[in-house]
N, C-alpha and C positions, 0 to 999 in steps of 0.2 A: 509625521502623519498620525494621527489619533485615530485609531482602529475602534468601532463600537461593537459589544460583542454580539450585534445582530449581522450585522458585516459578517464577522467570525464563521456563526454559523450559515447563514449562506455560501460566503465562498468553499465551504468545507460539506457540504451538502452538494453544491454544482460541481465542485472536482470531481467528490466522489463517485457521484452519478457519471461525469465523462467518463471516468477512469473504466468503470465497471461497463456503460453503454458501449463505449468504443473497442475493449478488449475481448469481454466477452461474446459481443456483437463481431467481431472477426473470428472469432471460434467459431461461431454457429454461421457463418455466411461460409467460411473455408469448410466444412461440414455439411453441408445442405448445396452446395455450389460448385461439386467436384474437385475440389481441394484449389478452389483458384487463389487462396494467398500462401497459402504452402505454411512449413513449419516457421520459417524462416520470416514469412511476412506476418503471422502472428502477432508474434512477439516483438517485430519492430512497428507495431499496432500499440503493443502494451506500453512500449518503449517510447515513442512518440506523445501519445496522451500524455504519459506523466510528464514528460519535457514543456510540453505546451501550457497544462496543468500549472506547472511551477512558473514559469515565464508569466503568466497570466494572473496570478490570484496569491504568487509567493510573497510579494508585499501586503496581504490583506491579512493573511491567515497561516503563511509558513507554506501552505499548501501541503498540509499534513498528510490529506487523504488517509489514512492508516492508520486504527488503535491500536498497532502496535509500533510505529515510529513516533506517535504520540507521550504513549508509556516510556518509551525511548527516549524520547525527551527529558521526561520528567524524571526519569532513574538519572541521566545525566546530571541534572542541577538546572537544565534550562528552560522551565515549565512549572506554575504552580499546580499543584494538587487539586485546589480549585478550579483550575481553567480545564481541567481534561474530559470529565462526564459531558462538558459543550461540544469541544472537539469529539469526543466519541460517539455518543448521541447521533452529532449531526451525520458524521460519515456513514453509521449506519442505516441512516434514512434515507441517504442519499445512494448505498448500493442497493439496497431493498427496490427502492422507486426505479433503479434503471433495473432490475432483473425483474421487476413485472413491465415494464416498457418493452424488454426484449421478451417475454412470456406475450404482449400483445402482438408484438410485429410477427413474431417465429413460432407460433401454436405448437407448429408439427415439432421442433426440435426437444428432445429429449431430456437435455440434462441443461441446456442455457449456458454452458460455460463452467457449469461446477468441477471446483478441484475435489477428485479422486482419486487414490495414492494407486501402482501400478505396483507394487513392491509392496512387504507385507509392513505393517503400520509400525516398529519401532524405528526400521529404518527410513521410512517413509518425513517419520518426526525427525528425526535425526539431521535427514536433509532440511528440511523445510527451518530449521532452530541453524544449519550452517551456512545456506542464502540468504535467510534473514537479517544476520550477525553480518555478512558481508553489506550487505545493501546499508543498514546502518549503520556501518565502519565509515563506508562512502559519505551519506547522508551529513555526519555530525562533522567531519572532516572538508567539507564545502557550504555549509550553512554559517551564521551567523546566531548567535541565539538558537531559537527554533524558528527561524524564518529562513527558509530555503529558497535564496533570491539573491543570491553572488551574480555575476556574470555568467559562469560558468555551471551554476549550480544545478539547472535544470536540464544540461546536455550533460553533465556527467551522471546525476540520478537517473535518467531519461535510461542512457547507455547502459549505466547497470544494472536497471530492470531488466533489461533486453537479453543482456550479456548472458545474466544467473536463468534466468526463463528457457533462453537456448538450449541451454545441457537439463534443466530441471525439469523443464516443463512436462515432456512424455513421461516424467515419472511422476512427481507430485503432483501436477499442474503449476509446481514453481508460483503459489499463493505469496506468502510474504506478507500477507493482510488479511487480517480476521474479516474484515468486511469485503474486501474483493472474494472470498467465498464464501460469505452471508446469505449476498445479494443473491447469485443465482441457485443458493440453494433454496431460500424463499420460492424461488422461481418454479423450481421443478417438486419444490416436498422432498428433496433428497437430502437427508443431514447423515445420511451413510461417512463416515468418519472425519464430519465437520469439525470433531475436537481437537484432533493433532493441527490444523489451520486455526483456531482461536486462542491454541497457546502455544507451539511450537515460536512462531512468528515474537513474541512477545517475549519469549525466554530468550532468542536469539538476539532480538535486539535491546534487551536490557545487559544482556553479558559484552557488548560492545564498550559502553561508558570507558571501563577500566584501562582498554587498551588503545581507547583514543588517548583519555590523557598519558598511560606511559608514554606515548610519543608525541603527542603535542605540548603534555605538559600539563598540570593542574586550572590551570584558566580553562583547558579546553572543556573539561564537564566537570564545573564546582559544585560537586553535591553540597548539601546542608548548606547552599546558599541559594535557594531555588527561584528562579526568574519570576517575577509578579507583573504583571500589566496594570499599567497606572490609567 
């Protein structure tokens, strides 16, 4: 299949937008609705999208959703240098657009979903750089290249969104993506410590590479042979 990089950035603009619509959209419904999906239905909110996400759009585009599973890529070896300000770009137009979406539906709600650290900001980084590092331990470990579209590749990403969100979430909000809290910080004007989420995530997931390949092996992220799109 010949993927055109207009494809690219749509599928990767429509993820992100689900991603952001559907998750953050259960935070402010479980918040404004008497806690009807609970901590627990959340995050198997976050969980679910991504899965569907990848099942749906992981042959067009990898189904990146994420500049820093993207970066991740690309520290890997599996990703041109080239192809990434696309994928980035597009993700964050596409979390911006769903957190003024949820800014139109949810006026009265407050913060839209934005991660806020509960714990003071090194440890807060701290965590958000060792979820990160896990989720794209997972990631590069069930992918192919940077297309995330195994059989199983969308229930086990799916799952361990869910999983690291569970334990993280009431502290960091369990980000993991500089655009999943982009978007709803557009949303409210609150960039109150949006920086440890723009780079936390990014540092975790580029220190991942090394320790896939000690265990899979050098094929598994050949840097300085980096993946190009023909």
């Amino acid at each position: 299949m010949t993927v055109r990089k207009s494809q690219i950035i749509t599928a990767e603009i429509l993820g992100t937008y689900l991603l952001v619509f559907a998750g953050c959209g259960a935070i402010i419904v479980n918040d404004l609705y008497g806690g009807v999906l609970g901590h627990l239905g959340v995050n198997a909110v976050f969980g679910l999208v991504v899965m569907a996400v990848i099942y749906s759009l992981g042959n067009v585009s990898g189904a990146h959703i994420n500049p820093a599973v993207t970066i991740g890529f690309l520290f890997a070896g599996r990703i041109s240098a080239g192809e990434v300000p696309t994928y980035i770009v597009a993700q964050i137009v596409g979390a911006i657009a769903a957190g003024l979406t949820l800014l139109i539906l949810f006026p009265d709600h407050s913060t839209f979903g934005a991660t806020l650290p509960a714990i003071d900001l090194p440890r807060a980084f701290l965590l958000e750089v060792l979820i990160s590092f896990a989720l794209m331990f997972v990631v590069l470990n069930v992918s192919t290249g940077h297309q995330e579209k195994g059989f199983m590749a969308g229930a086990a990403i799916g799952a361990t969104v869910a999983l690291l969100a569970l334990f993280a979430g009431p502290v960091t909000g369990a980000s993991m993506n500089p655009a999943r809290s982009i978007g709803p910080a557009v949303a409210a004007l609150n960039f109150e410590s949006l920086w440890i989420y723009l780079i936390a995530p990014v540092v975790g997931m580029c220190l991942t590479a090394p320790f896939c390949s000690l265990i899979q092996g050098p094929e598994c992220c050949p840097r300085g042979t980096l993946h190009t799109e023909t």
